[in-house]
N, C-alpha and C positions, 0 to 999 in steps of 0.2 A: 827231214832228218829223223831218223829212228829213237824213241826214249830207251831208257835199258830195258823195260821190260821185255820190248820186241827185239833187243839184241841178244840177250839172255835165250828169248826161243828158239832165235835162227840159232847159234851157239849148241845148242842141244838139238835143236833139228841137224846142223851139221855133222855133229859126235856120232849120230846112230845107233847113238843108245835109245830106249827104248825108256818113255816116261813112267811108266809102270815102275821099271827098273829106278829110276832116279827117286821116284817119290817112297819110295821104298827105303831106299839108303840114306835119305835125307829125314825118313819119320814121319810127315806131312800127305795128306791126301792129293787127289787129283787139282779136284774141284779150288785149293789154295795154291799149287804152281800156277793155274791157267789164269789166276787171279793177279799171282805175280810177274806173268807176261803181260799184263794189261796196265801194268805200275808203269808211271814215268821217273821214278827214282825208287831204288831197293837198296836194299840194307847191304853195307860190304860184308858181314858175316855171311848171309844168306850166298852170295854171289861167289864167294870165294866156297863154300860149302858142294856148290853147283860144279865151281871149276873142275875140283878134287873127286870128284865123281865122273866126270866125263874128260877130263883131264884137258884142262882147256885153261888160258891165264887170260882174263879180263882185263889185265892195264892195261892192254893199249888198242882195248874195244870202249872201254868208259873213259873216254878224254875228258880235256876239261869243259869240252862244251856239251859234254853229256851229263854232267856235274849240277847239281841246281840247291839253293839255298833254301834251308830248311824255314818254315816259317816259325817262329815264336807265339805261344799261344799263354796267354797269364792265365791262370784261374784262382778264382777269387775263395778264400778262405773261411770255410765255414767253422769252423771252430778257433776258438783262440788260444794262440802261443803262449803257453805257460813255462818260467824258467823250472826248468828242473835239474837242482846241480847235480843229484845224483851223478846222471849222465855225461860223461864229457866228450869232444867234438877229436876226431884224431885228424893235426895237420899232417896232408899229406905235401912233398915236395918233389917236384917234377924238373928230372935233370932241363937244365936248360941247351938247348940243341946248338950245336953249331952252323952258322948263316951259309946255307948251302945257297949255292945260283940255278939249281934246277930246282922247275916247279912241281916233281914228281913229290922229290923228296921233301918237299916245305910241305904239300897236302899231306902226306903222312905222319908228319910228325905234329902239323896241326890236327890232325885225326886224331892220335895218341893223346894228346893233350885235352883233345873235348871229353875225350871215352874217360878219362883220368877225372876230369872234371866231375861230368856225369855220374862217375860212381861215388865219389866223394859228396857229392849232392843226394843223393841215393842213401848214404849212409847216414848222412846226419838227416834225411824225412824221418826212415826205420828211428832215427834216434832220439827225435822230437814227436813224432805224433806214434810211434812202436808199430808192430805188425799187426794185420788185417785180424 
């Protein structure tokens, strides 16, 4: 079975458009598409980025058995968490979805909700340890 990366290439090999042209539109050099034909899982920004350029929809080339779970990696804390009231935390609240029976629409909106996640976790590092 094919990972996306190699669907992704065949995808743009099919469009005939011309990689030059894609990597061009998307910002990114060569030498990092051919890297990302060789991924077994890519990012849906990147992929949906690709689409729109060669005008091509991915959902129903990335199913769910093209889908793979991302591994969890802790790292461990060099410096210590100091309370700083200054700063306060913004709750964010994430409409609660309605229980659809298609599994398109559960992965998407489980999607929205990690990304929701992720930036609200993003927000409060920026706000506990500040920028670089």
């Amino acid at each position: 079975m094919s990972h996306q990366g190699e669907i992704l290439q065949e995808a743009i090999k099919n469009s005939g458009i011309s990689i030059t042209r894609i990597v061009e539109e998307l910002g990114i050099t060569r030498p990092t598409i051919y890297r990302k034909f060789k991924e077994e899982t890519l990012d849906y920004g990147f992929v949906k980025k690709v689409g729109d350029v060669i005008s091509h929809d991915f959902s129903q080339d990335f199913t769910v058995d093209h889908q793979a779970t991302l591994p969890f990696t802790s790292y461990a804390v060099t410096q210590p968490v100091t309370h700083q009231p200054e700063r306060s935390v913004t709750h964010r609240t994430t409409p609660v979805a309605v229980t659809d029976s298609d599994p398109t629409k559960q992965l998407l909106a489980l999607q929205q909700k990690y990304i929701a996640l992720l930036e609200a976790y993003n927000e409060l590092l920026l706000k506990v340890y500040g920028p670089k």
